[in-house]
C-alpha positions as CSV (number, residue, x, y, z in Angstrom):
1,X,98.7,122.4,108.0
2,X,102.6,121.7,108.9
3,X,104.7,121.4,106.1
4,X,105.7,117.7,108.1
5,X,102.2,117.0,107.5
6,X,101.6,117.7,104.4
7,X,105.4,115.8,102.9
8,X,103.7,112.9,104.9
9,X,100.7,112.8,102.8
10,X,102.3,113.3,99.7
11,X,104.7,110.7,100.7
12,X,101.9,108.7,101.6
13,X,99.9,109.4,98.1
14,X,103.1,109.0,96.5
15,X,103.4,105.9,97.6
16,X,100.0,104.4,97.3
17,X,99.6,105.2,93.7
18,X,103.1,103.1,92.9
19,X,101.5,100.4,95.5
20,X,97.6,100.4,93.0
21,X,100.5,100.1,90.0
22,X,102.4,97.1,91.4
23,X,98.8,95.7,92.2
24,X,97.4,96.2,89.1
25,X,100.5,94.6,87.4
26,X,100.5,91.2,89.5
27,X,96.4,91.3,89.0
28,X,97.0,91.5,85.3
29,X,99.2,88.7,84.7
30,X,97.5,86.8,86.7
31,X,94.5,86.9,84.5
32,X,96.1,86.6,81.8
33,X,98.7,83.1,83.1
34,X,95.3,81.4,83.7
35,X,92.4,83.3,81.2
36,X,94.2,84.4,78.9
37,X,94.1,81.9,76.3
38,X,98.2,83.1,75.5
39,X,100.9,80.9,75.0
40,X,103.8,82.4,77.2
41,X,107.1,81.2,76.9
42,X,108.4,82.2,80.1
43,X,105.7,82.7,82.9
44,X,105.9,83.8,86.7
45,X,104.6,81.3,89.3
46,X,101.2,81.9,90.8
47,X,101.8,82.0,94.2
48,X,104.3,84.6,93.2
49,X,101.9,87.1,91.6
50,X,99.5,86.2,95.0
51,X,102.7,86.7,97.1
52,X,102.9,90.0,95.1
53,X,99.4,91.2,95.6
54,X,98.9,90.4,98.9
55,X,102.4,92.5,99.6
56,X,101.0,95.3,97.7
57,X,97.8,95.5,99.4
58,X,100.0,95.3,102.8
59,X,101.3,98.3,100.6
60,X,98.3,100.3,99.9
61,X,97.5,100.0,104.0
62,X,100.5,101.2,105.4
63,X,99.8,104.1,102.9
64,X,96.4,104.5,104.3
65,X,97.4,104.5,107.9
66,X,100.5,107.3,107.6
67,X,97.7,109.5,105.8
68,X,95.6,109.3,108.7
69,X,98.4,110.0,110.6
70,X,98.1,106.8,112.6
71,X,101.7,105.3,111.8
72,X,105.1,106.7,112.3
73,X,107.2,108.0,109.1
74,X,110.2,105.7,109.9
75,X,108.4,102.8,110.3
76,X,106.0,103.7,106.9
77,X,109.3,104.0,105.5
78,X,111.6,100.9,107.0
79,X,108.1,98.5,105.8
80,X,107.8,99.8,102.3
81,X,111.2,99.5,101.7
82,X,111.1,95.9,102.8
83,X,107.7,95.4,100.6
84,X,109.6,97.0,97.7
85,X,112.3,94.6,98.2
86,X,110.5,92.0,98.1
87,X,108.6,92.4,95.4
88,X,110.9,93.3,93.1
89,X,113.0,90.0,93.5
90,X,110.6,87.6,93.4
């Protein structure tokens, strides 16, 4: 393989694993807001842990498609940052 093909799909790897992360975190408290059975005394939204997780899985996609190789770098790039900004202000 090219050494451009093989950053991409470590970039790409890279990426998914912090995307299954964020994921994993919004899934979390979600269960745990509604089935927890914890009193919290300061507690996200809902629809911002769904906003969250339906951004992450956006995420985990793009990832996907620059590993096949079906999406440009700069564009992979220019969306994740936007997911990642996003996310971590809401």
């Amino acid at each position: 393989m090219k050494k451009r093909t093989k950053m991409k799909k470590l970039l790409s790897i890279i990426v998914l694993i912090i995307h299954l992360a964020m994921l994993t975190w919004s899934i979390y408290w979600l269960y745990m807001y509604n089935f927890g059975g914890v009193l919290f005394c300061f507690m996200v939204p809902n629809w911002v842990l769904i906003m969250n997780s339906i951004l992450n899985i956006a995420g985990i996609y793009l990832s996907i498609r620059l590993y096949k190789e079906k999406i440009d770098i700069k564009l992979f790039l220019i969306l994740t940052v936007l997911i990642w900004f996003i996310v971590i202000l809401t």
